[in-house]
N, C-alpha and C positions, 0 to 999 in steps of 0.2 A: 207366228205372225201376230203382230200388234190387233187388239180391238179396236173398232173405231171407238172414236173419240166422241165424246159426250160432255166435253166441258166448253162452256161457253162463259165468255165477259160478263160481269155484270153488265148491265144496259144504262148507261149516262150515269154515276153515281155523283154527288152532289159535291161541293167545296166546304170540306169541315170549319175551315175557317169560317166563312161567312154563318154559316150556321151555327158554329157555337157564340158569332156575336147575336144571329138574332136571338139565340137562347138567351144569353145575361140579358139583352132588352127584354124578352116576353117576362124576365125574372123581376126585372127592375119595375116591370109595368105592374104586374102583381102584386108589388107591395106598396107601390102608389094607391091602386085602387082598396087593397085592403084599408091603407089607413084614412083614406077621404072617404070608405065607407063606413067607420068605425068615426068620422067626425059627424059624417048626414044622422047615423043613430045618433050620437050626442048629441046634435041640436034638433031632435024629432022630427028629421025628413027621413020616413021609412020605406018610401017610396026609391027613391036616390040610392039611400043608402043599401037596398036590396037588388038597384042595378048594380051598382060598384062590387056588392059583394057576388053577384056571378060571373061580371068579369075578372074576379079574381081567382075565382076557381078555374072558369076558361083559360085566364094566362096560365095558370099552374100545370092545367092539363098540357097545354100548347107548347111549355118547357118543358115538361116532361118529358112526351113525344119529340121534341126536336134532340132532346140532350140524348135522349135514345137509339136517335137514330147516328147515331158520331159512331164512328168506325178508326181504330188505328190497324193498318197494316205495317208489319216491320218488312224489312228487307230479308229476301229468301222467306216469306211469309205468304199466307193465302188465308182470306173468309170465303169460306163456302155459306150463298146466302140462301136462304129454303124459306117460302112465303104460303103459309096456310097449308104445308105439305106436297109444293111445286116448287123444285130446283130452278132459281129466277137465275142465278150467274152467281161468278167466282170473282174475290177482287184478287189480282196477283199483284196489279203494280203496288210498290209499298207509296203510303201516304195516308195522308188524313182527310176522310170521307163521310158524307152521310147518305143513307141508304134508309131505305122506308122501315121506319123503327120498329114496327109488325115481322119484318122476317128475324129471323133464327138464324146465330151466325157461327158456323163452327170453324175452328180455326185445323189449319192443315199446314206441316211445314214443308216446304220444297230444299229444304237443306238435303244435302246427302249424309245417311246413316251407313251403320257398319256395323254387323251381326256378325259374329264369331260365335257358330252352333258348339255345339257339344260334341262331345266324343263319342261317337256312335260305334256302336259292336253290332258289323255287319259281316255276309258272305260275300267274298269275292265269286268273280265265274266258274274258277273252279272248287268253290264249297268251304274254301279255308276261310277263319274267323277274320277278321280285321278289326281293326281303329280306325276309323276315317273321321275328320273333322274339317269345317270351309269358313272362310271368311268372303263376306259377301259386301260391296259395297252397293247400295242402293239410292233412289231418289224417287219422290212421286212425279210422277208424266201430267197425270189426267186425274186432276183433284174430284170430278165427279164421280170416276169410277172407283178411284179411293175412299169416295165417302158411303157411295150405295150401294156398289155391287158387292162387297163383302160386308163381314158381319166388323173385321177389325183388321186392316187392311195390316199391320205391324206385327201381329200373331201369324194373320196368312203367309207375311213373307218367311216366319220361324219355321211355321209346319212343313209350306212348298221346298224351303231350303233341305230339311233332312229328308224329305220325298225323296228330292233326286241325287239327294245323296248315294242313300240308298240303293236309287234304280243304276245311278252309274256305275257303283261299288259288284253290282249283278251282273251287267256288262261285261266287265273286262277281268282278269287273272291282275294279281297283287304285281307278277313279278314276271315275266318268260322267258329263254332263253332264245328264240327268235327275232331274229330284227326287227322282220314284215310286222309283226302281232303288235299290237299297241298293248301298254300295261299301265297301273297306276300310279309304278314308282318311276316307271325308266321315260313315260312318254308324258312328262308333265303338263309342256304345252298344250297339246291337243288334249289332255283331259280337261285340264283348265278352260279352255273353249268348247269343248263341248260341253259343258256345267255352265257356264254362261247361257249359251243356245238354249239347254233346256229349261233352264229361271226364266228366263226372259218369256218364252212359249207360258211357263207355268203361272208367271207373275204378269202377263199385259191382262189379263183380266179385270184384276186392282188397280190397272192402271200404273204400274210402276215399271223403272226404267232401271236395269241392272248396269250398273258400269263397270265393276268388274269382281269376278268370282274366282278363286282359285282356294284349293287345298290347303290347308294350314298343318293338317294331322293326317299320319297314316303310317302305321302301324301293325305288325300282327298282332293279334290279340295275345297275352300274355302265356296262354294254356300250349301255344304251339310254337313259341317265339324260338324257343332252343332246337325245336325239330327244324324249324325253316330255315334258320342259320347253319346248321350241319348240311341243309341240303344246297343250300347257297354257297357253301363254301366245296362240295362237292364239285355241284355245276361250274364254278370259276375252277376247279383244281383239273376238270373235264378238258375245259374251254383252251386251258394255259396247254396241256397237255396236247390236245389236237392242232394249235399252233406250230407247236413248237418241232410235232411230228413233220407237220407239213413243211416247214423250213428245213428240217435235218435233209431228207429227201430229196427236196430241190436242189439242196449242197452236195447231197451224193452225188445227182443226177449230173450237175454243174463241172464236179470235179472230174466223172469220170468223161463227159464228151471232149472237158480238154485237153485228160491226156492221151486221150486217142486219136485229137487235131494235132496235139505237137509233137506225135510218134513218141513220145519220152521211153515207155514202156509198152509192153504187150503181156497183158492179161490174159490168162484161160479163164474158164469159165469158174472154175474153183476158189484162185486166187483174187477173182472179183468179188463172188459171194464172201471172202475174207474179207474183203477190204472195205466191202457195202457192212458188214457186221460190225468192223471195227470202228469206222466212221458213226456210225450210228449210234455206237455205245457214247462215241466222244462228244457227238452234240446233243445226245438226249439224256446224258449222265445231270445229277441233280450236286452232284459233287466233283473236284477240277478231277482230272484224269493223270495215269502218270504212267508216262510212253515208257515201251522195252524195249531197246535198239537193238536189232541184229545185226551182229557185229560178221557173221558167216553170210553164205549164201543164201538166198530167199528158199533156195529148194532143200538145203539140208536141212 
């Protein structure tokens, strides 16, 4: 579940425009009064000349501060503004602004990023080594939790990422031979959603908004990769096998109720067991079959 939220608007920030013209005026005025103070000392009014010269330092200050306080925001951009060490508001809309040139203004992107972890050498559920690796698409939500509830909200996403990596990779078996069982390789979507679900819990702290997570890498780890494949190809060689058993059977089963609806023949009990034998050699043979016609009686 998301944190609540802790970012708030800036409060009325000002039109850059007009404020960088009164800037070049308080600039233009400053150097008017410097130089008609720098005429009063020429012609020995020291008096004048020492008021001009503090309105010149005033205009300077008064440019300074104003020029200071000019603000660009870009698009998919944010200032996080912080005043004497109180979080005063965020600008998100983009344009050009000014804002009390005293606060501190740290810049946060609301672009979406895209971290592709590393290849992690983890155990699955049941103990075997793995490769697991994710690609995470993200974005900042809540640019005040982003700025102050972690130490670097861009590393948090790195670490949390291989967190749960990790914790999912512990969760679940690489591979199962069960439907019901969810695995890593065979049940991709729901792994993939459940790896979102837990960034999302891991990362609303920071304030960040996952949009989408899935699997990039996965892998046994190198040391078992030959063993796992022998056993994989077992379990498919299992699998194809108990199929293929179960159809032969059916076909027996098939063959023999029909000819005992169309009367065709009458079987003992013997010549059935033959005939369930032979059948079954023919559909469960891995190689064609090559019939031996009796040309005599079935009994001789």
């Amino acid at each position: 579940m998301n944190a609540p939220s802790r970012e708030t608007d800036y409060p009325n920030p000002g039109n850059g425009i007009l404020y960088l013209l009164l800037g070049i005026l308080l600039l233009a005025a400053s150097i008017l009064c410097f130089v008609f103070a720098v005429r009063a000392f020429h012609d020995g009014d020291g008096g004048r000349g020492g008021l001009l010269l503090g309105g010149f330092f005033a205009g300077m200050i008064a440019m300074g501060l104003t020029f200071r306080g000019l603000v660009i925001v870009n698009p998919n951009q944010s200032k996080v503004a912080v005043l004497f060490g109180k979080y005063v508001g965020t600008l998100r809309r983009d344009g050009f602004f000014w804002i009390n040139p005293f606060a501190v203004r740290r810049p946060i992107s609301l672009r979406a990023h895209n971290f592709n972890s590393e290849h992690l050498k983890v155990n699955d559920k049941r103990g075997n080594p793995i490769e697991i690796g994710a690609v995470v698409v993200w974005r900042v939500r809540d640019t005040a939790q982003a700025a102050f509830d972690v130490e670097d909200y861009e590393s948090y996403v790195e670490v949390q990422t291989e967190s749960a990596l990790r914790h999912l990779a512990s969760m679940h078996p690489y591979d199962t031979p069960h439907d019901d069982e969810t695995s890593l390789r065979g049940s991709s979507d729901s792994i993939n959603d459940e790896l979102q679900q837990e960034l999302e819990q891991r990362l609303a702290r920071a304030g960040i908004e996952v949009l989408e997570a899935r699997l990039s890498h996965l892998a046994y780890a190198p040391e078992i990769a030959g063993a796992m494949l022998q056993r994989q190809q077992a379990e498919a060689i299992i699998d194809a096998r108990t199929r293929i058993v179960d159809g032969a059977c059916s076909m027996v089963q098939m063959a023999l109720q029909q000819l005992q609806d169309s009367d065709v023949v009458t079987l003992d009990e013997e010549r059935k067991a033959q005939m369930i034998s032979n059948l079954l050699v023919v559909l469960c043979s891995e190689r064609g079959t090559q019939p031996v016609v009796n040309a005599g009686t079935i009994y001789g």
